[in-house]
N, C-alpha and C positions, 0 to 999 in steps of 0.2 A: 458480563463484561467481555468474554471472549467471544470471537467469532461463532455462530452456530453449523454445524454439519451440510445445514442448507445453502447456508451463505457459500460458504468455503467451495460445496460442489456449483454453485448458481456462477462462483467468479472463475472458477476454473473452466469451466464448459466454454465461460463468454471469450476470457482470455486468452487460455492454451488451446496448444494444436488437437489434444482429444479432453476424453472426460479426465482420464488419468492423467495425463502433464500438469503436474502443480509443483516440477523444479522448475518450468523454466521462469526466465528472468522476469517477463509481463507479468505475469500468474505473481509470482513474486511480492511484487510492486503494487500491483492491484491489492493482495491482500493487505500489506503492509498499509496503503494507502483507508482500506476501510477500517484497522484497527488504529490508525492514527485519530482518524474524524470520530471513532468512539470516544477514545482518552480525550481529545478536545473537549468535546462534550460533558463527560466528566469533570473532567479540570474548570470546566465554567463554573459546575456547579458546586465545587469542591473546593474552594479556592486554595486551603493550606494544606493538601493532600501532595508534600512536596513531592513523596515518593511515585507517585506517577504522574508528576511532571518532570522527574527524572526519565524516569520508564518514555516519557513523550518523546524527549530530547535524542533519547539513545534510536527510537526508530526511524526518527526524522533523517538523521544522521546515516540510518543504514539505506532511509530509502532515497536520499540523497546519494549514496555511493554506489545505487544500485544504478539509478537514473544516470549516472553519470557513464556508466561500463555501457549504456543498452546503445546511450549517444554515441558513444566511440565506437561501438560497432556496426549498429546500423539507424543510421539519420530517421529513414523514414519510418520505422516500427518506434522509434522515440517520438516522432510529432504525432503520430496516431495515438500514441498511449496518452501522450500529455491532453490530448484533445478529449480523448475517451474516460481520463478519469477527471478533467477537470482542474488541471493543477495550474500554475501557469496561465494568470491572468493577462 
């Protein structure tokens, strides 16, 4: 269920400015972003598993408030992100 070692190093590399940056904000967001589409997934298959569509709601919500700090600070690393992870249809 939780991200694997691989993943985690494979989003950081793509993300952040080195292998190590995995505070900053994209790195973030990206991760946020592939453990939401895991729970998705789950929750298809799970229907009354309310506790992690709890668990869903709460991330959404932070990577909502993340997305929202990257816009206010810089326009164009938000339209690359939304582009790059596919949000924002």
């Amino acid at each position: 269920m939780a991200l694997t070692k691989e993943e985690v190093t494979s989003l950081v590399t793509k993300f952040g400015k080195s292998e190590k940056d995995s505070g900053a904000s994209e790195v973030q967001i990206a991760l946020l972003t592939e453990r939401i589409n895991q729970l998705t997934e789950h929750c298809k298959q799970f229907k009354k598993d309310k506790s992690s569509q709890r668990g869903l709601l709460i991330l959404v919500g932070k990577r909502r408030r993340m997305l929202k700090y990257v816009q206010r600070t810089n326009l164009e690393k938000y339209r690359s992100l939304i582009k790059a992870l596919g949000l924002r249809k």
